[in-house]
C-alpha positions as CSV (number, residue, x, y, z in Angstrom):
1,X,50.0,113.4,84.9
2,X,47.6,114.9,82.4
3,X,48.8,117.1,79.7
4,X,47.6,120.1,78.2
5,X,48.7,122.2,74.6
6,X,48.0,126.0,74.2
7,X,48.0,127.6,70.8
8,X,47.0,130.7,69.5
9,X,46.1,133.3,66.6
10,X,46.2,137.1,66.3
11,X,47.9,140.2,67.8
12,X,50.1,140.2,70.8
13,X,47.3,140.4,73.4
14,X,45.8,137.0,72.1
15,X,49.5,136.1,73.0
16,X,49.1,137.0,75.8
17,X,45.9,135.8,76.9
18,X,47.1,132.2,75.8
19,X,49.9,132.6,78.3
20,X,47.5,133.2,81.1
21,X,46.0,130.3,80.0
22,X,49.0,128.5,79.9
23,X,50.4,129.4,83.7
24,X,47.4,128.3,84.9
25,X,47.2,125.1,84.0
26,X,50.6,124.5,84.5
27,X,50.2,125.6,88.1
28,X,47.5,123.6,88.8
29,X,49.9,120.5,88.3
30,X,49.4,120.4,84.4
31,X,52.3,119.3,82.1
32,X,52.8,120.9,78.7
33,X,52.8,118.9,76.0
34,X,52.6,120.6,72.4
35,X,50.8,117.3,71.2
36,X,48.6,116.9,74.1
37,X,45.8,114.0,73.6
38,X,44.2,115.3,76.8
39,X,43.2,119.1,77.0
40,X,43.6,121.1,74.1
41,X,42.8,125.1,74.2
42,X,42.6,127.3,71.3
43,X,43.0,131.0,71.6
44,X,41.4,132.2,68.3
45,X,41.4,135.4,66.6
46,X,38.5,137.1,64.2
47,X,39.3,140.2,63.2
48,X,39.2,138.8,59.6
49,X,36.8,136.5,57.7
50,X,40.4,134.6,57.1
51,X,41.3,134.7,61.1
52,X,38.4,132.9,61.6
53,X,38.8,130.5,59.0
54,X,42.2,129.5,60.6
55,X,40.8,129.5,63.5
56,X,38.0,126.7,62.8
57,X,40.7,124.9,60.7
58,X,43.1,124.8,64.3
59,X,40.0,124.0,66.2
60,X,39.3,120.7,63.9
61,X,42.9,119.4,63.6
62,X,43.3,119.5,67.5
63,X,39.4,117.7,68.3
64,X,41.0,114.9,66.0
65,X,43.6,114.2,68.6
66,X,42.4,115.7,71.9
67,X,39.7,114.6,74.8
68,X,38.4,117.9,75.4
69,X,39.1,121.6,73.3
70,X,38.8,124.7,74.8
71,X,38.1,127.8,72.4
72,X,39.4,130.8,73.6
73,X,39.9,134.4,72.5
74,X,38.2,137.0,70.7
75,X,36.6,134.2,67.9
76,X,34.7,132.9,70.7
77,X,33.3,135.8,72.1
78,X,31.8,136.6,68.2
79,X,28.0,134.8,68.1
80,X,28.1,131.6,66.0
81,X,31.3,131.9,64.8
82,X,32.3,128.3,65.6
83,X,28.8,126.6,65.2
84,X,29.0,123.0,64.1
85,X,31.9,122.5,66.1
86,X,32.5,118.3,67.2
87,X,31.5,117.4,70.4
88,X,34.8,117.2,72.2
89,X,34.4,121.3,72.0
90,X,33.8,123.7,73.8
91,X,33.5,127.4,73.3
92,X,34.6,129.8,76.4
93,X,32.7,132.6,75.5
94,X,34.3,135.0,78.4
95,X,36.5,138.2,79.1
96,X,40.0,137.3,78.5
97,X,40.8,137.9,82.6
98,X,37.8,135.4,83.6
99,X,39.0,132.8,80.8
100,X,42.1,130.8,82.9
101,X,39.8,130.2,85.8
102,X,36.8,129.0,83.6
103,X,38.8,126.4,82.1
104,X,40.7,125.5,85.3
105,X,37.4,124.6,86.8
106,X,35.7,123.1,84.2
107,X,38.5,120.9,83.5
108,X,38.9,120.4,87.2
109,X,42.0,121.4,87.9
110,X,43.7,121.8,91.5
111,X,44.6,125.0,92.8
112,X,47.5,126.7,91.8
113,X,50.6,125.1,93.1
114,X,53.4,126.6,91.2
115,X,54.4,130.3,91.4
116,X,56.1,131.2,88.3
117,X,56.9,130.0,85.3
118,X,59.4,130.5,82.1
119,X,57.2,131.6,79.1
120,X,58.5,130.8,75.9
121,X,60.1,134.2,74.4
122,X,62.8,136.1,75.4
123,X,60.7,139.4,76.0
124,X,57.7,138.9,78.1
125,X,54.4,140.7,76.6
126,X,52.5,142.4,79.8
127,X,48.7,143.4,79.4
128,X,48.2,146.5,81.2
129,X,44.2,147.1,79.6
130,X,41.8,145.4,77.6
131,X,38.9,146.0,75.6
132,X,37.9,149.1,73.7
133,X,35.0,151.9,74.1
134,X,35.4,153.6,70.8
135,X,33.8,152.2,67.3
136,X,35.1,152.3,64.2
137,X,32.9,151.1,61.5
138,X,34.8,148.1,60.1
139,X,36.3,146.7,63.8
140,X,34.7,143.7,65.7
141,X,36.7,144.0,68.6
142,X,34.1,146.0,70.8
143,X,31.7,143.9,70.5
144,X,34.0,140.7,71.6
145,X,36.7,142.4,73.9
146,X,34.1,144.8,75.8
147,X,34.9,147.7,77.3
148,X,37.8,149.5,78.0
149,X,39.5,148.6,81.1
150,X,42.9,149.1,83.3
151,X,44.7,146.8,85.5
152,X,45.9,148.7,88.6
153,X,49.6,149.9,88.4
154,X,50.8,147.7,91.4
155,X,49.5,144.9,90.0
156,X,51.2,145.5,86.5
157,X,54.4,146.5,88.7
158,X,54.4,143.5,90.1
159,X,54.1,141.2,87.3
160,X,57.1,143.4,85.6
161,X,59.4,142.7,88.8
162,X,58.2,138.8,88.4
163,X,59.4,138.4,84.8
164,X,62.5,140.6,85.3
165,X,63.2,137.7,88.1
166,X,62.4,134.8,85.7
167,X,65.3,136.1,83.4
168,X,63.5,138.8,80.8
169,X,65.3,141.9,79.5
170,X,62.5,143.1,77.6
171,X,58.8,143.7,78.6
172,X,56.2,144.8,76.0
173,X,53.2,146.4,77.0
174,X,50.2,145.4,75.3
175,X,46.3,146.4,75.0
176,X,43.9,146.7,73.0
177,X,44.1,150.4,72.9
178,X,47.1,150.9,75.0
179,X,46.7,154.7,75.4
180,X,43.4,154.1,76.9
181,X,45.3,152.8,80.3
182,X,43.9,154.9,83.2
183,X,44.9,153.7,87.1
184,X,41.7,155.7,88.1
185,X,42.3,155.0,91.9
186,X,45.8,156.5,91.6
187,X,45.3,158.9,88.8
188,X,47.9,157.3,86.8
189,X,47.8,157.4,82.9
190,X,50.4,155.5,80.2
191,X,53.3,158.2,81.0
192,X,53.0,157.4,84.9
193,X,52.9,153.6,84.4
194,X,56.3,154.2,82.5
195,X,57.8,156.4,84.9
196,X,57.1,153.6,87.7
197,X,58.2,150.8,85.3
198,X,61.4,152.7,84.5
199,X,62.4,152.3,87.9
200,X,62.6,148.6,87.9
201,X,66.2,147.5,88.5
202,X,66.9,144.6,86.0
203,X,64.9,145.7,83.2
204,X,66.8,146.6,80.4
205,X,63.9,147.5,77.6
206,X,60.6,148.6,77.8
207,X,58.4,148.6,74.7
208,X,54.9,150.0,73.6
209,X,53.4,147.5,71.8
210,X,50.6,149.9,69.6
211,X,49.4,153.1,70.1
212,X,46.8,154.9,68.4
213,X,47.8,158.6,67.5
214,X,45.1,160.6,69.4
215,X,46.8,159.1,72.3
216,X,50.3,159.9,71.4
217,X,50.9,163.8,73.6
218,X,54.1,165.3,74.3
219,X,54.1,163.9,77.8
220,X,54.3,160.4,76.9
221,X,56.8,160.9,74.0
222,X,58.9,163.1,76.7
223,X,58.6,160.2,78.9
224,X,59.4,157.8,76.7
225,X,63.0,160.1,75.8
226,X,63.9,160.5,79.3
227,X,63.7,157.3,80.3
228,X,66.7,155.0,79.0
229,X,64.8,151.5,79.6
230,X,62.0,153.2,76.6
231,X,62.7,151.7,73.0
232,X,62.6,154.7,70.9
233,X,60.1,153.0,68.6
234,X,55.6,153.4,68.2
235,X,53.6,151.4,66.5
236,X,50.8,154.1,65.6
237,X,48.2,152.8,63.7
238,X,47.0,154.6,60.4
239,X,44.4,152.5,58.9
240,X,44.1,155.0,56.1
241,X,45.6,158.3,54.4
242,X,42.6,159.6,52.9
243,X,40.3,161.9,54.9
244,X,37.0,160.8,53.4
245,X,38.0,156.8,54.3
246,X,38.8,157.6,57.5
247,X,35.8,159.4,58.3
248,X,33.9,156.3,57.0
249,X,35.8,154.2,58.8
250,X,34.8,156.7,62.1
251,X,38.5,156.9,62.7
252,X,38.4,160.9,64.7
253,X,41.2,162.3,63.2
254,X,41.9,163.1,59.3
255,X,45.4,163.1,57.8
256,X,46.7,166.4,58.5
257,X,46.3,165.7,62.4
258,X,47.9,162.1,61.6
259,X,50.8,163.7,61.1
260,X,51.0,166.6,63.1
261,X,50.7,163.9,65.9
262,X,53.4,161.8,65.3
263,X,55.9,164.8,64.3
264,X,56.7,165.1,68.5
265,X,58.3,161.5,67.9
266,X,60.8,162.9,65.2
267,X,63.7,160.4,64.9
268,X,62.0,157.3,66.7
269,X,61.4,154.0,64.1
270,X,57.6,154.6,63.1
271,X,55.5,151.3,61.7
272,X,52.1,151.2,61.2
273,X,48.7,149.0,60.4
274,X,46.8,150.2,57.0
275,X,43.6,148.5,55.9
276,X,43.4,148.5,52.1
277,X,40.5,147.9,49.7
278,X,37.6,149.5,52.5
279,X,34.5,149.9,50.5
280,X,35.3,153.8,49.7
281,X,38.4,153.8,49.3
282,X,39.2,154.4,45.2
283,X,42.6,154.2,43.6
284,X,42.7,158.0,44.4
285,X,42.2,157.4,47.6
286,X,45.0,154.6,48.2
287,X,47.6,156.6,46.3
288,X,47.1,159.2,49.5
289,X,47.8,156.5,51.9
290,X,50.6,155.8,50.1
291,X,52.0,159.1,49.9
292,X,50.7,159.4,53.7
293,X,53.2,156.6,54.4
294,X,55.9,157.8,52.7
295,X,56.1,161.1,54.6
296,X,55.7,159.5,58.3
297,X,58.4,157.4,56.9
298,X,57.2,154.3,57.9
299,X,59.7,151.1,58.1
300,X,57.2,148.6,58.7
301,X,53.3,148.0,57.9
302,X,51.2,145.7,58.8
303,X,48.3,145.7,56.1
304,X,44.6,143.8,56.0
305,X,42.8,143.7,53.3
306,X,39.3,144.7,54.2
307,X,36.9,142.0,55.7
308,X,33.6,142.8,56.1
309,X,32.9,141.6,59.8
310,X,29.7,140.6,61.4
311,X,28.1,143.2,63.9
312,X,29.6,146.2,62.5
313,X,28.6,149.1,60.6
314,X,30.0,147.7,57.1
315,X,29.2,144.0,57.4
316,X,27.3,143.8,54.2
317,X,29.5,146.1,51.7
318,X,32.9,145.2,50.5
319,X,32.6,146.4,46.9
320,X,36.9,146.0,46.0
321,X,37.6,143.6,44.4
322,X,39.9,140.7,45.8
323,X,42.7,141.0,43.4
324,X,42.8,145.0,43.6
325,X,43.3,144.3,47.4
326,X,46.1,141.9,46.7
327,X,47.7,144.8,44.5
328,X,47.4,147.4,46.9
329,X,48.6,145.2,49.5
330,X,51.7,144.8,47.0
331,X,52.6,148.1,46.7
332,X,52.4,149.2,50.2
333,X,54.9,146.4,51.7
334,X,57.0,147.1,49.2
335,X,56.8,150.8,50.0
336,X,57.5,150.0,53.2
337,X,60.5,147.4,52.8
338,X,62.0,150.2,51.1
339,X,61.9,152.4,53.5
340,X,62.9,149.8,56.4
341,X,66.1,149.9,54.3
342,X,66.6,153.3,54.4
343,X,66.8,153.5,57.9
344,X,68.8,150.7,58.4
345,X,71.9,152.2,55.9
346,X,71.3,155.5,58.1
347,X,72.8,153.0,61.0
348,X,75.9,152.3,59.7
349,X,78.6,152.6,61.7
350,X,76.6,153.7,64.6
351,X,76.6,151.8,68.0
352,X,73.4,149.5,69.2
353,X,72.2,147.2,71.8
354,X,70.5,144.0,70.1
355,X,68.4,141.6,72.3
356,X,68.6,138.1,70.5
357,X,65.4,136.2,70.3
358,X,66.5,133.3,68.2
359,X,69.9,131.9,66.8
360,X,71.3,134.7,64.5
361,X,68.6,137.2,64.8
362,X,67.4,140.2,67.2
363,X,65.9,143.6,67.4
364,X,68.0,147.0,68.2
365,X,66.2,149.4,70.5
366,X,63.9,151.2,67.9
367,X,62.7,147.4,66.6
368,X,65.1,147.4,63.6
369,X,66.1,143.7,63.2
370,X,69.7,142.6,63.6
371,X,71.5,139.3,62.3
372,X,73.9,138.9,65.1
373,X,75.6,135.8,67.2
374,X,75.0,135.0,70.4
375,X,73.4,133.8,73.0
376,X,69.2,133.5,72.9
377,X,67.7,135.9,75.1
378,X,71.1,137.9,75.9
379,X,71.4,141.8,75.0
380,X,75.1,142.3,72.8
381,X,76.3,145.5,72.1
382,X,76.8,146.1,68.5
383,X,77.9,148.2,66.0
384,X,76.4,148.4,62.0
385,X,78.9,146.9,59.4
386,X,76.4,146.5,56.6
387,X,73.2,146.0,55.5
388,X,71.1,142.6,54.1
389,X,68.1,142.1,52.9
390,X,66.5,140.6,56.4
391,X,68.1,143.6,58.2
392,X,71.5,144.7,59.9
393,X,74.8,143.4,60.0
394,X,76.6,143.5,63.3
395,X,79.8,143.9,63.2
C-alpha cells in the first residue's frame, strides 16, 4: 500500500485545509505514514517573509526523502514564492476546496472508499468560509485566498453531526474572516449558524476561532450568551491601537470604535493579534497599543512583527528596525502574560469544565488553560485551587 505524510504551517484554517487533504487520501486507500518516502504534501503558510522561509525549508527536507511533494496552502497560491524548487515538486496553486481533488487525481488515487476518519485533536476545527474581499495594506491573503465565500449551513451541519459521531466534544469554527459567513440561499449569517449548531445533541463546546470587531453586533454576542454549547471567549483582532496606523494599515475602524465594539462582550476572555514595528508606527504610537491592550484586558496576543509582503500596498517600506520589533514584541507578551494571570487568580475557587487535549493540560470554556489529569479528549469538571505559571490548577 502506498503511503502518504501531511504537514502544515500557519493559522487554524491551514490546519484545516491539511486535514481535507489528509481524509482524502486516506479514503482513497492511502495509509498515513508521518515519514512517508512516497507522497509527501506540504500545506504552507506566507503571511510572513519568515512563514515562507519555513515553508521552503519543510519543502526541501521532505523532496530529500519523498517520490513526489505536493505544495499546498496559501504559499502556493503567492507568484514565485517557491521557484527553484527540486524536481520531485510540485506546486498546487488552487483554492483550498479544489486542492484534495487536484492531488487525488494527479497522484491517481482511487475513489473515496472510506467514510470518516479520526483527525488527530481532540476538538475538530470546521471551516465554515474562506477567502477575504476586504484589503488592508500590509495582508497577502486576498490575493492568495480569493474572495470571500460561505459553505451552505447544511453542509457545515452536517460535518458538525459527523465529528460529534467520531468522538469530538469541541468544534472550532474557522475562516478567514469568520464574520463574513453569509448562507445567502437561506439568509443565514454567523448568529444563525450558531443557533442551528447549538442544537446539535452531543456537542458539548462550540468555539469562534477569530473575529474581526466590525463584525462583532449585539446579536451574535447575545447568541453566543444564550447558547450553553458557546465558549464565552473572541479572538478579535486589533492589529494596532493608534488611529493613524490603522488608517495606514486601511483597517475601517480607529480605536475608540475598537473598543466601543468589544464592550457588548464584557466578562468573556478577550485575546488578540497586534502587528508591531508597521512602517508608521513610532514609539508614540506603540505605547497607544499598549495602553489599547491594557484596557480591553487582553489575556492573550498573538504579535508579528511587520513583513513587508509581495503584492500589497507596503511591499517596499519597512523602515523599523529589526531589533526595535523584537523589543516591542517584548513588551507586549509580557503585557499580556500579565494579564492572562490576572484572570486566572479571578478564577479561584470558581467551578469549570476543562476539555483535556494532552496528558496534564486543557482549556476551560473561555480558553484559559488548565493543568488537570485525566483522560485525553475527555471534558472533567473542575474547580480553581491555584495558580502556575502555565495556567490553572484544578483542584
Amino acid at each position: 500500500m502506498e503511503t502518504f505524510s501531511v504537514e502544515f504551517l500557519g493559522c487554524k484554517v491551514s490546519y484545516n485545509d491539511a486535514q481535507a487533504v489528509r481524509e482524502r487520501l486516506q479514503a482513497g486507500g492511502l495509509r498515513e505514514d508521518a515519514a512517508s518516502d512516497n507522497i509527501a504534501v506540504v500545506n504552507t503558510c506566507c503571511v510572513t517573509h519568515e512563514a515562507v522561509r519555513k515553508s521552503r525549508k519543510a519543502i526541501r527536507r521532505v523532496a530529500r526523502r519523498a517520490t513526489q511533494v505536493y505544495v499546498t496552502g496559501c504559499g502556493a497560491n503567492l507568484a514565485d514564492a517557491f521557484d527553484g524548487m527540486p524536481d520531485n515538486v510540485t506546486v498546487v496553486a488552487r483554492r483550498s476546496e479544489d486542492t484534495p481533488a487536484a492531488i487525488a487525481d494527479d497522484a491517481g488515487v482511487l475513489a473515496c472508499t472510506v467514510a470518516d476518519h479520526r483527525r488527530e485533536r481532540v476538538r475538530a476545527f470546521l471551516k465554515i468560509q474562506d477567502g477575504c474581499s476586504f484589503s488592508c495594506s500590509f495582508c497577502v491573503v486576498p490575493q492568495v485566498r480569493g474572495p470571500s465565500r460561505s459553505r451552505a449551513a447544511p453542509e457545515v451541519v452536517a460535518e458538525a453531526h459527523r465529528r460529534v459521531r467520531e468522538g469530538y466534544r469541541e468544534i472550532v469554527l474557522s475562516g478567514i474572516n469568520l464574520g463574513c459567513y453569509r448562507d445567502r440561499e437561506r439568509k443565514l449569517g454567523l448568529a444563525g449558524l450558531l443557533r442551528a449548531l447549538g442544537s446539535i445533541e452531543g456537542l458539548d463546546r462550540i468555539r469562534l476561532s477569530s473575529i474581526e470587531v466590525n463584525h462583532l453586533t449585539e446579536e451574535l454576542v447575545g447568541v453566543m450568551r444564550e447558547l450553553p454549547a458557546v465558549a464565552p471567549h473572541l479572538h478579535v483582532p486589533l492589529q494596532s491601537g493608534d488611529d493613524r496606523v490603522l488608517r495606514d494599515m486601511a483597517r475601517r475602524y480607529d480605536a475608540e470604535a475598537y473598543l466601543e465594539r468589544i464592550a457588548c462582550a464584557s466578562g468573556m476572555n478577550l485575546t488578540t493579534d497586534v502587528i508591531v514595528g508597521f512602517p508608521t508606527e513610532d514609539d508614540a504610537a506603540f505605547d497607544r497599543t499598549l495602553a489599547l491592550v491594557a484596557t480591553m484586558g487582553a489575556t492573550k496576543v498573538h504579535v508579528f512583527p511587520y513583513s513587508p509582503r509581495p503584492g500589497t500596498r507596503t511591499a517596499d517600506v519597512d523602515p523599523v528596525p529589526a531589533e526595535v520589533k523584537k523589543e516591542r514584541s517584548r513588551r507586549l507578551r509580557d503585557q499580556s502574560a500579565r494579564a492572562a494571570r490576572q484572570r486566572w487568580h479571578q478564577k479561584l475557587g470558581q467551578d469549570d469544565r476543562v476539555l483535556i487535549d494532552r496528558p496534564g493540560r486543557g482549556y476551560g470554556a473561555d480558553y484559559s488553560p488548565w493543568l488537570v489529569d485525566g483522560p485525553v479528549g475527555s471534558l472533567r469538571s473542575v474547580r480553581a485551587a491555584a495558580v502556575a505559571e502555565e495556567g490553572i490548577i484544578a483542584a
